[in-house]
C-alpha positions in Angstrom: 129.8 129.5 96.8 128.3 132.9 95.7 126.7 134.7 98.2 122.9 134.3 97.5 123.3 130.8 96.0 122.2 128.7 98.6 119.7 126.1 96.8 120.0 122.5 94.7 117.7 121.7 92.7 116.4 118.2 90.8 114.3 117.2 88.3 113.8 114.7 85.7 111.9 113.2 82.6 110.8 116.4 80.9 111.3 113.8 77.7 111.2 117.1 75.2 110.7 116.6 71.2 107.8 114.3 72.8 104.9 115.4 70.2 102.2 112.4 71.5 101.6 115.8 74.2 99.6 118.6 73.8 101.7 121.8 73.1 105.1 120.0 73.1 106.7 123.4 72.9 104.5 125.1 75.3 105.9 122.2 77.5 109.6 123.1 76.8 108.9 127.0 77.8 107.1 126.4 81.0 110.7 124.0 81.9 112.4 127.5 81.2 110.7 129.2 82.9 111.1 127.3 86.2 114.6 127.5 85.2 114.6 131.5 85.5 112.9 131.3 88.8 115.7 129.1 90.0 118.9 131.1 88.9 119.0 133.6 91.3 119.4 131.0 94.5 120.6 127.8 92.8 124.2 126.7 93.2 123.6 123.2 91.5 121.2 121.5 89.3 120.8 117.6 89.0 119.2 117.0 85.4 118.5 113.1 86.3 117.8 112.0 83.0 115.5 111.8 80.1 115.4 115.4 80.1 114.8 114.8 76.1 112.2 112.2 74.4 115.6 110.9 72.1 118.9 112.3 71.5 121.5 110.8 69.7 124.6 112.9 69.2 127.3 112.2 66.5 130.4 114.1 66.0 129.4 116.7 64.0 125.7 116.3 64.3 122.8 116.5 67.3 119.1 116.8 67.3 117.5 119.9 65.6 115.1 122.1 68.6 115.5 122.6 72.3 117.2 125.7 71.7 115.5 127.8 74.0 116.3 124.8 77.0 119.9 124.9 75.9 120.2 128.4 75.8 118.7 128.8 79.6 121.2 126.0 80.8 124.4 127.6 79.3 122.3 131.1 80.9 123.0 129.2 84.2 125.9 127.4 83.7 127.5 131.5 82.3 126.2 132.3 86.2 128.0 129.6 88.3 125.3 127.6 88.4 127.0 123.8 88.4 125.1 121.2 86.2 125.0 117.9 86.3 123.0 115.9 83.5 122.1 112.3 84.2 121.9 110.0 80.6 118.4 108.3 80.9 116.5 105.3 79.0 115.8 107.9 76.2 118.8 110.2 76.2 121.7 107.5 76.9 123.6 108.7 73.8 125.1 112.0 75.0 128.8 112.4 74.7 131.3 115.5 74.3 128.5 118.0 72.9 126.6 119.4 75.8 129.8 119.3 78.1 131.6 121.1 76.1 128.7 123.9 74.8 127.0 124.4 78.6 130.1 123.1 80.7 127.3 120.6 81.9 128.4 117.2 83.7 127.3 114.2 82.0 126.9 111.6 84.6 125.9 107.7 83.5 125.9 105.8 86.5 124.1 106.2 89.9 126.0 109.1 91.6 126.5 108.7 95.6 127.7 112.2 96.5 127.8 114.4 99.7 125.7 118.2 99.3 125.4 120.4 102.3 126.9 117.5 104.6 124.1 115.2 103.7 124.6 112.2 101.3 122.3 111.7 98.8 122.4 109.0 96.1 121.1 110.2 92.4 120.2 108.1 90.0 117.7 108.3 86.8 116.0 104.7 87.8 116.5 102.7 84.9 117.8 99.1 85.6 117.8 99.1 89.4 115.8 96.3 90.5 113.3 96.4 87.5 111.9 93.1 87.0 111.2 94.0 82.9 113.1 91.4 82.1 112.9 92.8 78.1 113.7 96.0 79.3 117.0 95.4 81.3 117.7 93.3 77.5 117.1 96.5 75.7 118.8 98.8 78.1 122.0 96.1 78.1 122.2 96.8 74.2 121.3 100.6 74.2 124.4 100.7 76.2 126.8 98.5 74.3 129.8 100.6 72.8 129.9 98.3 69.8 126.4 98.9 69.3 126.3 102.4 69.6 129.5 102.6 67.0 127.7 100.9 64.5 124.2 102.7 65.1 126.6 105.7 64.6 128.5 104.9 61.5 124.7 104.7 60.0 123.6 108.5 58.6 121.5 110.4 60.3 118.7 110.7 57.9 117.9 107.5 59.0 119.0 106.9 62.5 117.4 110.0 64.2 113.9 109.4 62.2 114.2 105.6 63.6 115.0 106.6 67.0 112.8 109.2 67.5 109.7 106.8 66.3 110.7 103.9 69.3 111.2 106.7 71.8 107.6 108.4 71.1 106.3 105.0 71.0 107.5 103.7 73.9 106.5 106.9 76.0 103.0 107.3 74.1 102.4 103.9 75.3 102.3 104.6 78.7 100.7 107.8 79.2 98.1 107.7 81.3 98.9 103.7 82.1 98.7 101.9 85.3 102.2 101.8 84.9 102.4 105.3 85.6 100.7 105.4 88.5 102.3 104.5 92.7 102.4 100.7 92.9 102.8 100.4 96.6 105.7 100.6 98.6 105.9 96.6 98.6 105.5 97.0 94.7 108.0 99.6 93.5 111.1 98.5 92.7 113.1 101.9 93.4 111.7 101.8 96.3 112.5 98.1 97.1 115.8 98.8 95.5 116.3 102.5 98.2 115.3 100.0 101.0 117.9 97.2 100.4 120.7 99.8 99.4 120.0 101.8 102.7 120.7 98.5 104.8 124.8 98.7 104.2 125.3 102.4 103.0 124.8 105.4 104.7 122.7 107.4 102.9 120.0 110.1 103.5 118.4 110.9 100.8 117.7 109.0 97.5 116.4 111.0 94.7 115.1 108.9 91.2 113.7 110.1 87.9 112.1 107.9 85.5 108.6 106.8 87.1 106.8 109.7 86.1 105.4 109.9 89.5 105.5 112.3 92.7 106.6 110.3 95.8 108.1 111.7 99.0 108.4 108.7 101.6 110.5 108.0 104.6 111.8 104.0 104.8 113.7 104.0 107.5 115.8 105.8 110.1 114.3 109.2 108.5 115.9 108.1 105.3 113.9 109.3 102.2 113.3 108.4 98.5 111.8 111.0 96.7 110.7 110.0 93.0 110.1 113.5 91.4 107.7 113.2 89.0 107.9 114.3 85.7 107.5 117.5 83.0 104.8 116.4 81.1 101.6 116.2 83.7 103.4 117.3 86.9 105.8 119.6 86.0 107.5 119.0 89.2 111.0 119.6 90.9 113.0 119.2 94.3 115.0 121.4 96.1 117.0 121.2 98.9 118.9 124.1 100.8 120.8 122.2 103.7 118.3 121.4 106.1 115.2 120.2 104.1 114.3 118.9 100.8 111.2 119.9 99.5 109.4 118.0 96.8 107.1 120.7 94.5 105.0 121.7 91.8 106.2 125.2 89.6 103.0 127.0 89.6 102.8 129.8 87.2 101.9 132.5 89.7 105.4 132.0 91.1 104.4 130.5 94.7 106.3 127.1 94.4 
C-alpha cells in the first residue's frame, strides 16, 4: 500500500441524472468534491450501488453526463486508489464500460471480504429479506440475461428515455416517504437479514446502501450494520482505517 494511504471509504445511492432534486448537478459536484478530500488517504473505495438514477450501457453506447464523477473516479483510480462499484436496483446494467475506462471493479452480488483483518460483508440491499413481494418480481426480471439482451437489441432513442422515466418515478415516489425513514430494528429487513446472517458467519461489520437512511447499530457480539445513507439529503459516507469505522456527513467546511 502507498505510504499515506491508509483509509476505505463507502458510500452509496447518490442516484445521479435524478432531476425530481433540486440542483441535480449541484448534487453531482458536492459527490466530487468529497471525492477530492478522500484521495490523499484512501486506498479503496466501495461504490455500493445506485450511484446513478439509471444507466444502461450498450456496446457502443452509455448515458450522456456524469462526466465530472467519471473523471474524479479515473483521477483516483490514475492514483492507486482501488474501486470497487456495486450494480444497484437502478444501475444493474453496467458491463465492460466503466471497468475498462476507470479500471473500476464491478461487483453484482453481496461481497464477503477481509480489509485491515476485519471482515466485512458489502452489499447494496436490494433483495435481501425484502418482503416487496412486486419488487423481488421486478428485480428477478431486471436481472434476467434474456431480458436484458432483448431490452438491448431495442435502440436507444427509446430504451434510455423509457428507463430513465421508471427510474425517476420510482425514486420521486419515495422522497420524503415513510419508507425512507428507520423502521425499527424489529422492522428492517437488512437489519433482520445482518442479524440472521451473523448467527453462522463470522462477520464484523455489515455495510448496506439502498435505504436512504443513516444507521450505525451494534446487534450482537459488537457486530455492526451500518446503512449509510444516501447523496441526495445526507450526503453521507463511511470510512474505516483499521481500528474503527466511522459513519459521517461531508460538511463543506472540510471537518468530516
Amino acid at each position: 500500500m502507498e505510504e499515506g494511504r491508509k483509509k476505505i471509504y463507502f458510500a452509496s445511492d447518490a442516484h445521479l441524472g435524478l432531476d425530481v432534486i433540486e440542483n441535480p448537478l449541484d448534487s453531482e459536484r458536492r459527490l466530487v468534491r468529497w471525492l477530492d478530500s478522500i484521495k490523499k488517504d484512501a486506498s479503496s473505495l466501495f461504490l455500493l450501488g445506485d450511484m446513478f438514477d439509471y444507466w444502461f450501457e450498450y456496446k457502443y453506447v452509455v448515458p450522456k453526463g456524469f462526466t465530472r464523477f467519471l473523471g474524479k473516479l479515473g483521477e483516483l483510480s490514475d492514483m492507486g486508489v482501488k474501486i470497487y462499484i456495486f450494480i444497484g436496483n437502478h444501475d444493474i446494467w453496467m458491463f465492460d464500460y466503466l471497468p475498462k475506462e476507470i479500471g473500476a471493479v464491478v461487483v453484482r452480488e453481496p461481497m464477503t471480504i477481509e480489509l485491515m483483518g476485519k471482515k466485512f460483508f458489502l452489499a447494496h440491499g436490494d433483495g435481501l429479506g425484502d418482503p416487496n413481494k412486486m419488487f423481488r418480481f421486478i428485480r428477478r426480471f431486471f436481472r434476467n440475461k434474456l431480458c436484458q439482451r432483448l431490452y438491448k437489441g431495442i435502440n436507444p432513442w427509446f430504451t434510455v428515455p423509457l428507463g430513465q422515466t421508471w427510474s425517476r418515478h420510482s425514486r420521486s415516489s419515495k422522497l420524503g416517504s415513510e419508507e425512507e425513514s428507520y423502521l425499527g430494528e424489529d422492522r428492517e429487513y437488512l437489519v433482520k437479514f445482518a442479524k440472521e446472517d451473523a448467527k453462522t458467519n463470522n462477520v464484523e461489520y455489515y455495510i448496506f446502501g439502498h435505504r436512504h437512511i443513516m444507521l450505525d447499530l451494534e446487534i450482537t457480539d459488537k457486530k455492526r450494520v451500518v446503512i449509510l445513507g444516501d447523496w441526495i439529503t445526507n450526503f453521507s459516507y463511511a470510512s474505516f482505517d483499521g481500528s474503527e469505522l466511522r459513519l459521517s456527513v461531508f460538511e463543506e467546511n472540510g471537518n468530516q
